[in-house]
N, C-alpha and C positions, 0 to 999 in steps of 0.2 A: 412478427416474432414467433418462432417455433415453438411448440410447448416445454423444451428440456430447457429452452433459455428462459422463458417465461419460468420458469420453477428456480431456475437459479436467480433470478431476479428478485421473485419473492423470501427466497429464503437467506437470501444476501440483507433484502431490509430485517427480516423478521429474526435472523442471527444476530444484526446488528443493536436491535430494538431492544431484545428479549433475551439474549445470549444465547451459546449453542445448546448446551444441557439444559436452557427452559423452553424451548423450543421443538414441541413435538411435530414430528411428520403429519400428524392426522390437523397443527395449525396449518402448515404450509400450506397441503394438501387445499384445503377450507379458502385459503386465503388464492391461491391460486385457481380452483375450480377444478382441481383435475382428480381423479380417482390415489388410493395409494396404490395401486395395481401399475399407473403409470409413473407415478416417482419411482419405483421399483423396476420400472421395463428400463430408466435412463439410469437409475443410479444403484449400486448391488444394495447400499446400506445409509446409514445417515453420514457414516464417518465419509462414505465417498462421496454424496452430496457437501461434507464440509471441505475436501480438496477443491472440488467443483468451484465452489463460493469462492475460495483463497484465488487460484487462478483467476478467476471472476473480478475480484479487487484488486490484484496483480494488475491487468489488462487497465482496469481504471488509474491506475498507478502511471504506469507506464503511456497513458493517453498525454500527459504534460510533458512529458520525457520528447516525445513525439513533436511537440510543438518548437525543438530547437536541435530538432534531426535532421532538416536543411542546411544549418548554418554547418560552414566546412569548421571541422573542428579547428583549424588552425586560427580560424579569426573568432570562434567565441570566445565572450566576455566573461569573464568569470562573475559578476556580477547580474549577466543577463540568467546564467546559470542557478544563480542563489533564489534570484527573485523569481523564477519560472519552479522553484523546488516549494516556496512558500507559499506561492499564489496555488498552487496542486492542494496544499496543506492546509489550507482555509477556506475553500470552500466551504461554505454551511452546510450544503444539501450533502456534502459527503465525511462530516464531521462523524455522527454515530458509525459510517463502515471505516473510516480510520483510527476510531476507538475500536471497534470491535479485533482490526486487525492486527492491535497493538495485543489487546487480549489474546489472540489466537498465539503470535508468537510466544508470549510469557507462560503461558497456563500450560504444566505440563502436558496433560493431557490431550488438549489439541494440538499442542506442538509435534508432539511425536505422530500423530496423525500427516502432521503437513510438514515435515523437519526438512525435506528433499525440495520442495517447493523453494521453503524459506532460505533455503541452501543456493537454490538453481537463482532466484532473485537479489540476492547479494551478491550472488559472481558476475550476476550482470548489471550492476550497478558499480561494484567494484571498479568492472572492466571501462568501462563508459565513463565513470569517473577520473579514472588514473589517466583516461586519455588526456585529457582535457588537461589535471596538470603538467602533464607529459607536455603537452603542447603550449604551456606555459614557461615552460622550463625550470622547474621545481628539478630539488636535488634528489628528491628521495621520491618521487610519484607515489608510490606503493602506499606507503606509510602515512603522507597527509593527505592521502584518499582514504585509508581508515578512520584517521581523529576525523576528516570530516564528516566522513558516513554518519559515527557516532555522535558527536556534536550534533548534527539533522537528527537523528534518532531522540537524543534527550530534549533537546527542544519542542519539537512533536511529541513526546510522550509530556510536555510539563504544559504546551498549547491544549494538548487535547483531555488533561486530567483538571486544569484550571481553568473555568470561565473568567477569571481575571490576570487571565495571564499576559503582559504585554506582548501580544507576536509583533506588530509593528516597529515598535524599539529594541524586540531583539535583531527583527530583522536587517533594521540599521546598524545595528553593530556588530553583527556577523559581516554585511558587506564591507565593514571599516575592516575587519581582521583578514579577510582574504582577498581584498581589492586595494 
């Protein structure tokens, strides 16, 4: 691993762990082993190390998306779809970077840092979504690709803000509502 990815690696746990404003350069720095001399040769600032990260979790995002990018859209299951969004969503090892990136979008402040990203990430989720009920034959594609987006959104923010939250039973009933 090269060292600009090694720094976003670390600072993806350590954003995730510690938040991004408690989070100084000079931890990452420590935690990674490298000088600030060289966070600064890869990144202008902190706020562009926090685009870095967001692309960074983006890619992790997008790695389950990946797992049913074979299947010809015409024959997936809308089902095999739910459960390949939930099983992304539960992982443990990636619970605190999906907290984190739920914070990123909500907290002004980072938001507007990464507003374009989080822009570029919905139109492509949109788009890939509406496929899918495109190829279901939904009357409105457009439209219950957004309630669903949303729907995944709240459920994920209520999975990843509640340790007792049932993901399993909802997951069952989201598939009862869209399959």
């Amino acid at each position: 691993m090269d060292k600009r990815h090694h720094i976003i690696e670390v600072a993806t746990r350590l954003f995730s762990e510690k938040g991004f404003e408690k989070t100084p350069i000079s931890l990452i720095c420590e935690e990674a082993e490298v000088s600030k001399g060289l966070v600064f040769h890869h990144f202008k600032n902190k706020n562009d190390l926090l685009r870095e990260v967001f692309v960074h979790i983006t890619s992790v995002i997008e790695e389950v998306d990946q797992q049913d990018a074979h299947i010809d859209v015409n024959d997936i299951r809308m089902e095999s779809l739910i459960n390949s969004i939930f099983d992304g969503m539960t992982k443990p090892e990636h619970r605190k970077m999906y907290q984190f990136n739920f914070s990123v979008m909500v907290h002004p402040t980072t938001r507007s840092i990464v507003v374009d990203l989080i822009d570029e990430r919905y139109q492509g989720l949109q788009t890939s979504t509406e496929e899918v009920f495109r190829a279901l034959g939904h009357d409105n594609p457009s439209v219950i690709t957004k309630m669903f987006i949303a729907e995944i959104d709240g459920i994920a923010m209520n999975y990843l803000l509640n340790d007792d939250f049932p993901i399993n039973e909802i997951q069952q009933e989201f598939i009862k509502k869209y399959c």
